[in-house]
TORKE-718544 format. One record per residue (C-alpha): residue number from 1; residue in one letter; x, y, z. Coordinates in steps of 0.2 Angstrom, whole numbers, always signed. Each point is the difference from the previous one (the first is absolute). Example, Ala and Ser with C-alpha at 12.3 -4.5 7.8 and 13.67 -1.06 7.14 Angstrom:
# TORKE-718544
+-----+------+-------+-------+-------+
|  nr | rest |  east | north |    up |
+-----+------+-------+-------+-------+
|   1 |    A |   +62 |   -22 |   +39 |
|   2 |    S |    +6 |   +17 |    -3 |
+-----+------+-------+-------+-------+
# end
This chain:
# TORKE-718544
+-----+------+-------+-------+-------+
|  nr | rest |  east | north |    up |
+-----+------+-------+-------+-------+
|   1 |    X |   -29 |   -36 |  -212 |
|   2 |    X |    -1 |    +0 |   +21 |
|   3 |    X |    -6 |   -17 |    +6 |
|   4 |    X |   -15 |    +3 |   +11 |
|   5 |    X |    -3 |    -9 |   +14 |
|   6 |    X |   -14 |    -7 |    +8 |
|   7 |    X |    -2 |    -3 |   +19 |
|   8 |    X |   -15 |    -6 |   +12 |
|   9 |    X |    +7 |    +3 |   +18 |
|  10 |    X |    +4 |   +16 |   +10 |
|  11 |    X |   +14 |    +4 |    +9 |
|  12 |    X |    +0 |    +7 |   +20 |
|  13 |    X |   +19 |    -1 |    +9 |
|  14 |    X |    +0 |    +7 |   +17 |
|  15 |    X |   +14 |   +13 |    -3 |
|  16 |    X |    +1 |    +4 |   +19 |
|  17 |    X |    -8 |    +1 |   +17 |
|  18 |    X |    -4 |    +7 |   +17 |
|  19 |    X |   -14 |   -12 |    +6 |
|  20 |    X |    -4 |    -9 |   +12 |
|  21 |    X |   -14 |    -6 |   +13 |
|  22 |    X |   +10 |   +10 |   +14 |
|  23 |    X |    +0 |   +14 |    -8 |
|  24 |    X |   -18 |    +1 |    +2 |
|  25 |    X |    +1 |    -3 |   +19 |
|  26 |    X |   +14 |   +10 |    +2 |
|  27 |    X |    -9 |   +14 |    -5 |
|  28 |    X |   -18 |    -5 |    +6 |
|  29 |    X |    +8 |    -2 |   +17 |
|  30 |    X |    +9 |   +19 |    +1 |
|  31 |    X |   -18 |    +6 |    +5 |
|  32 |    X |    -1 |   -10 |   +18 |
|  33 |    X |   +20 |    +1 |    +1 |
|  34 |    X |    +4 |   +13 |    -6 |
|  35 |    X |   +22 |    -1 |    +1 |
|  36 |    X |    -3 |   -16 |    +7 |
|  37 |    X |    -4 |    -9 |   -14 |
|  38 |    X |   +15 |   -11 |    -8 |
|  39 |    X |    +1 |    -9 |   -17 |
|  40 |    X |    +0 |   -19 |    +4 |
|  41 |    X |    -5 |   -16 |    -8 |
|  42 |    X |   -15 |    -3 |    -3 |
|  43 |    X |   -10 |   -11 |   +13 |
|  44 |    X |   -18 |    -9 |    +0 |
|  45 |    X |    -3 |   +18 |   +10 |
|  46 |    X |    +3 |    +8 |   -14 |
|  47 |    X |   -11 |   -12 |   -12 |
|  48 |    X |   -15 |    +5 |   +12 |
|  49 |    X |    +6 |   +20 |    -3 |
|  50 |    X |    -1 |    -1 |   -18 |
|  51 |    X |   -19 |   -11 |    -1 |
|  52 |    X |    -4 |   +15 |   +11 |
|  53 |    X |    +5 |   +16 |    -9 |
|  54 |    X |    -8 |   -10 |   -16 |
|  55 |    X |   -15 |    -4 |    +6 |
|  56 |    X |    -3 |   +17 |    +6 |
|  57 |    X |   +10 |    +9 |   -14 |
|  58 |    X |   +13 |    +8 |   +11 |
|  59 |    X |    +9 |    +3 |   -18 |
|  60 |    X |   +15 |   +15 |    +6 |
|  61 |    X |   +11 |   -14 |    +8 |
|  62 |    X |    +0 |   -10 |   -18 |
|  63 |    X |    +7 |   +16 |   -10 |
|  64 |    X |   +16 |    -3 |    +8 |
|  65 |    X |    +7 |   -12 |   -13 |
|  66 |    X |    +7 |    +2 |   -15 |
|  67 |    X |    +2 |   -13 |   -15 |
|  68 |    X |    +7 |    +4 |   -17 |
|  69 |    X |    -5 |   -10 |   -17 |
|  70 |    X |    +6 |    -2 |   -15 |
|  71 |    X |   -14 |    -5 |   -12 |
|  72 |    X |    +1 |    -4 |   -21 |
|  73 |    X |   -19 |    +2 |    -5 |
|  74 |    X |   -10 |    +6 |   -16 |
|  75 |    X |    -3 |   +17 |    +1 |
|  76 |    X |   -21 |    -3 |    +1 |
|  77 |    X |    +5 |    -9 |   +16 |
|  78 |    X |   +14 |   +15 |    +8 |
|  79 |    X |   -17 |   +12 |    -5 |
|  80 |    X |   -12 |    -8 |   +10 |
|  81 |    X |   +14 |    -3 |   +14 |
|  82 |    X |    +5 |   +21 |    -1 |
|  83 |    X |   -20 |    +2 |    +8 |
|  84 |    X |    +6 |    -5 |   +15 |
|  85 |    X |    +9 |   +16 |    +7 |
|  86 |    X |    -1 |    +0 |   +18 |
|  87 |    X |   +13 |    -6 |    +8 |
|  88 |    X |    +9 |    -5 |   -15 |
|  89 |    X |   +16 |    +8 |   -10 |
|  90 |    X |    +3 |    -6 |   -17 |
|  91 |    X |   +16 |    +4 |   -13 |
|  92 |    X |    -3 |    -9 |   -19 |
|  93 |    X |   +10 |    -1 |   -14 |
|  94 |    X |    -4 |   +14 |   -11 |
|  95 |    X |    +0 |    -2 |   -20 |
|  96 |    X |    +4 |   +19 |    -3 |
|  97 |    X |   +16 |    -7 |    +6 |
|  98 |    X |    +4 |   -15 |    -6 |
|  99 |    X |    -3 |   -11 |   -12 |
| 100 |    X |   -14 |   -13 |    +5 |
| 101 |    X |    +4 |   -20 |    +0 |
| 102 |    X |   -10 |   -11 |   -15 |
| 103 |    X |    -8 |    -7 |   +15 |
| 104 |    X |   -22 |    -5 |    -1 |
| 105 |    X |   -11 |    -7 |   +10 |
| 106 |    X |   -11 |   -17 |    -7 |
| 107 |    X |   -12 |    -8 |   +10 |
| 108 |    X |    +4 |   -15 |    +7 |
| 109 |    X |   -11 |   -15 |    -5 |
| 110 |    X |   -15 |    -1 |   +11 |
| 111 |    X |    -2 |   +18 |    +2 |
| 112 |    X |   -18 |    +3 |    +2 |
| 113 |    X |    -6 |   +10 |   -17 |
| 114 |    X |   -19 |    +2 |    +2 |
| 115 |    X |    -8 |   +13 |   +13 |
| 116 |    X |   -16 |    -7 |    +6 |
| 117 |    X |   -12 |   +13 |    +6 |
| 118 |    X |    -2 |   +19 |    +3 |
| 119 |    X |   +13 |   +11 |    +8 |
| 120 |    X |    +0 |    -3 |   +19 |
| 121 |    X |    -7 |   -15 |    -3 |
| 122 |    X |    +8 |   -11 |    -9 |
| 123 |    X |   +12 |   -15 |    -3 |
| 124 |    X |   +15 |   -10 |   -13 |
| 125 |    X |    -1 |   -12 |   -12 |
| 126 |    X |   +13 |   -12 |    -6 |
| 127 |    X |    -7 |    +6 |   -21 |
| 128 |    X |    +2 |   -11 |   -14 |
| 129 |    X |   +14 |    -6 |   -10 |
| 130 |    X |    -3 |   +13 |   -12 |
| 131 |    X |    -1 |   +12 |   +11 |
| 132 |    X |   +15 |    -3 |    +9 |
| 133 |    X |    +9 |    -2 |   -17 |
| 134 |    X |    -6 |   +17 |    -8 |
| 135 |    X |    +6 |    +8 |   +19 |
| 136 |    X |   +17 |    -6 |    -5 |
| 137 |    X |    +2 |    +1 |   -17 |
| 138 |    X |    -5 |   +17 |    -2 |
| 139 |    X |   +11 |    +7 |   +17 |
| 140 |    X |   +15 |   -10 |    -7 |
| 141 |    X |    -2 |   +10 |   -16 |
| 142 |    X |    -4 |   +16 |    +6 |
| 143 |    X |   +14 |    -1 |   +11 |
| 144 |    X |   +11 |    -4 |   -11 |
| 145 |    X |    -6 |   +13 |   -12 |
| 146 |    X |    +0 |   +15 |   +12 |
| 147 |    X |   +17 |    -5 |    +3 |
| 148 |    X |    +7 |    -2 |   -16 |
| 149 |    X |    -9 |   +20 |    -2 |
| 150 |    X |    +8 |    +7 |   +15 |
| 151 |    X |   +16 |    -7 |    -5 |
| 152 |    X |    -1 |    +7 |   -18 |
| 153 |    X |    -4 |   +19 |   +10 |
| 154 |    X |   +15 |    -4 |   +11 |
| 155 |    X |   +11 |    -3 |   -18 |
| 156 |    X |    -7 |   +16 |    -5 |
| 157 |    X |    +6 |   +10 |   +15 |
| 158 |    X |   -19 |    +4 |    +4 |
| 159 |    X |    +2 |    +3 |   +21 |
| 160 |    X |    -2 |   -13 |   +12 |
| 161 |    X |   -15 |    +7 |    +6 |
| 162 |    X |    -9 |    +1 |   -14 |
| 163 |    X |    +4 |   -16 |    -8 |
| 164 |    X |    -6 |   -10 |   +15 |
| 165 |    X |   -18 |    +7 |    -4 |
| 166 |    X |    -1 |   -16 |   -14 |
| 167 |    X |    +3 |   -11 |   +16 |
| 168 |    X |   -16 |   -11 |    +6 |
| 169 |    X |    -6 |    -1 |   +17 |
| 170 |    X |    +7 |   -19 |    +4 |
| 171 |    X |   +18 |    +6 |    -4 |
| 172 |    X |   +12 |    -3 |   +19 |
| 173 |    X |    +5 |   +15 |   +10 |
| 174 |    X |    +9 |    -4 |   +16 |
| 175 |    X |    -1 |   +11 |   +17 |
| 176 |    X |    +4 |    +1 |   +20 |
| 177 |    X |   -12 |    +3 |   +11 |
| 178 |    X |    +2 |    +4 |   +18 |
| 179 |    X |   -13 |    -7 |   +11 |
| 180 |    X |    -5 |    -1 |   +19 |
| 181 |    X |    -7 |   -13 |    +8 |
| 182 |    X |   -17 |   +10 |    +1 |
| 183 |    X |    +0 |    +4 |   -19 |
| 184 |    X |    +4 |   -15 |    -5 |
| 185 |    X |   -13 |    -7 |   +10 |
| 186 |    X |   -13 |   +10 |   -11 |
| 187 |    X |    +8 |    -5 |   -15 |
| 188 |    X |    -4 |   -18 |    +4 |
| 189 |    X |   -17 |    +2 |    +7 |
| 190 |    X |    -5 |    +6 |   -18 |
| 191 |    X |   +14 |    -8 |   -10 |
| 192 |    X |    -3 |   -20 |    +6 |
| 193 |    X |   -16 |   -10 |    -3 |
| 194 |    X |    -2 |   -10 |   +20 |
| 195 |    X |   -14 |   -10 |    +7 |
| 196 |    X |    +2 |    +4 |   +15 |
| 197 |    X |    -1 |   +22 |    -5 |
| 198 |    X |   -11 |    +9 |   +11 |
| 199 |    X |    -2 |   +14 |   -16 |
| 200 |    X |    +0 |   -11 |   -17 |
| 201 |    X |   +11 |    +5 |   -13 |
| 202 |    X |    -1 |    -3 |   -19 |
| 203 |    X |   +20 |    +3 |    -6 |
| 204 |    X |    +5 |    -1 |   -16 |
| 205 |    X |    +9 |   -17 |    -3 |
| 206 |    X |   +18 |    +9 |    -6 |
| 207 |    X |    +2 |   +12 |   +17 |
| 208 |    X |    -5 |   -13 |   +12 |
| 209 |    X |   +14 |    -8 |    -8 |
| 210 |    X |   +12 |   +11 |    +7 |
| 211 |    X |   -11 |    +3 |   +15 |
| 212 |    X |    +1 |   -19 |    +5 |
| 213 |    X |   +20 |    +2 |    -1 |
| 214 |    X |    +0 |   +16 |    +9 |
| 215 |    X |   -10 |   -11 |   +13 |
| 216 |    X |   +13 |   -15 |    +3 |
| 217 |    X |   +13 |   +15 |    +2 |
| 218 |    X |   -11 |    +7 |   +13 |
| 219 |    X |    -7 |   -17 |    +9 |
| 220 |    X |   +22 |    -4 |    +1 |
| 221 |    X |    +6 |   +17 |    +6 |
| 222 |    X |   -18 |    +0 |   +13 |
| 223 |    X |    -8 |   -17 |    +2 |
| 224 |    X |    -8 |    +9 |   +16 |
| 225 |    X |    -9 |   +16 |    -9 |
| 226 |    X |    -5 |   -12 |   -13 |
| 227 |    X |    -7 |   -11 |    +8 |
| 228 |    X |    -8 |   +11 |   +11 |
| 229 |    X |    -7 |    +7 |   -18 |
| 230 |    X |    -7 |   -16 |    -5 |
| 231 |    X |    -6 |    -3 |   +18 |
| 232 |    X |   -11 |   +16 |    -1 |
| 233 |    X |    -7 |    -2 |   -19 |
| 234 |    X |   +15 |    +9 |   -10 |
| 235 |    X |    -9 |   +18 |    +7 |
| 236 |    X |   +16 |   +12 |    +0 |
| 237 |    X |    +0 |    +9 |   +16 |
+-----+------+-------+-------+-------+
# end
């Protein structure tokens, strides 16, 4: 029998990029320049260009970047991150294809279990041990099951594509998405939980997972934009 293993944590590589804060000045600066305009450092002049096209959502000049990622996540979490479309390009493993790794996602401890309140207005709670054990028990076995199923269909020369159907909802898929900085922006505004947001957010706590990875990627490659980001209440421009 296939071991089946069990994981917690999301996986988001920066595969490649084009992206940097002087890419958004470069660009910004064409309309008063026009062939004038040169790709330099960036400056403290250039800080004050960024806050500004933020603040007053000059977005065009943050489309020219590009970042590529690599990201492992159960395939609930790749559904809800396929909603975002604009300005995003996505490739993902397929499972007509190949066949699919015996990989599940558990819940870490502390996960909170309980939702508090009616849609749009409501919160998380830690649950009880019993709770929290029932969560695990049963997607442990149900994982374990469905794959035992799909490998049994696979045995039986039953297609790729239609054995997968016995497959859960919490098994990994893996994917690139392309990004600009713009897009990515959006992706965060809706994807983090901040304080400091202008426009709360109420993410799910397995995508802001791979958001908040996606965001030191970004804060690295851009400490400028982002902080401009943070500076004007995480609105994308």
């Amino acid at each position: 029998m296939t071991d089946v293993t069990f994981r917690s944590d999301m996986t988001v590589d920066l595969i490649k990029h084009v992206a940097e804060d002087t890419d958004v000045t470069f660009a910004a600066r064409v309309s008063t320049l026009g062939g004038e305009v040169r790709f330099n450092e960036a400056t403290e002049r250039d800080a004050g260009l960024i806050n500004y096209l933020m603040r007053d959502r000059h977005g065009s000049p943050f489309e020219h970047t590009s970042m590529t990622f690599y990201i492992e996540a159960p395939i609930f979490v790749a559904r809800e991150f396929f909603r975002h479309r604009v300005g995003f390009s996505y490739n993902e493993e397929s499972g007509r294809y190949k066949e699919l790794e015996p990989n599940f996602y558990l819940p870490a401890d502390g996960r909170p279990l309980r939702q508090v309140g009616k849609p749009g207005a409501y919160s998380y709670e830690l649950g009880t041990y019993k709770q929290f054990m029932t969560v695990s028990g049963d997607l442990r076995r149900v994982s374990t099951e469905a794959y035992g199923a799909y490998k049994r269909l696979l045995d039986l020369d039953v297609a790729r594509e239609v054995a997968r159907m016995v497959l859960p909802v919490n098994i990994y898929t893996s994917f690139y998405a392309t990004c600009n900085a713009r897009s990515l922006m959006n992706f965060l505004s809706l994807r983090t939980k901040r304080d400091n947001a202008k426009v709360p957010s109420f993410p799910q706590l397995e995508i802001q997972m791979v958001a908040d990875q996606m965001e030191e990627h970004f804060r690295t490659l851009m400490p400028l934009t982002a902080a401009a980001f943070d500076k004007n209440g995480r609105v994308a421009p």
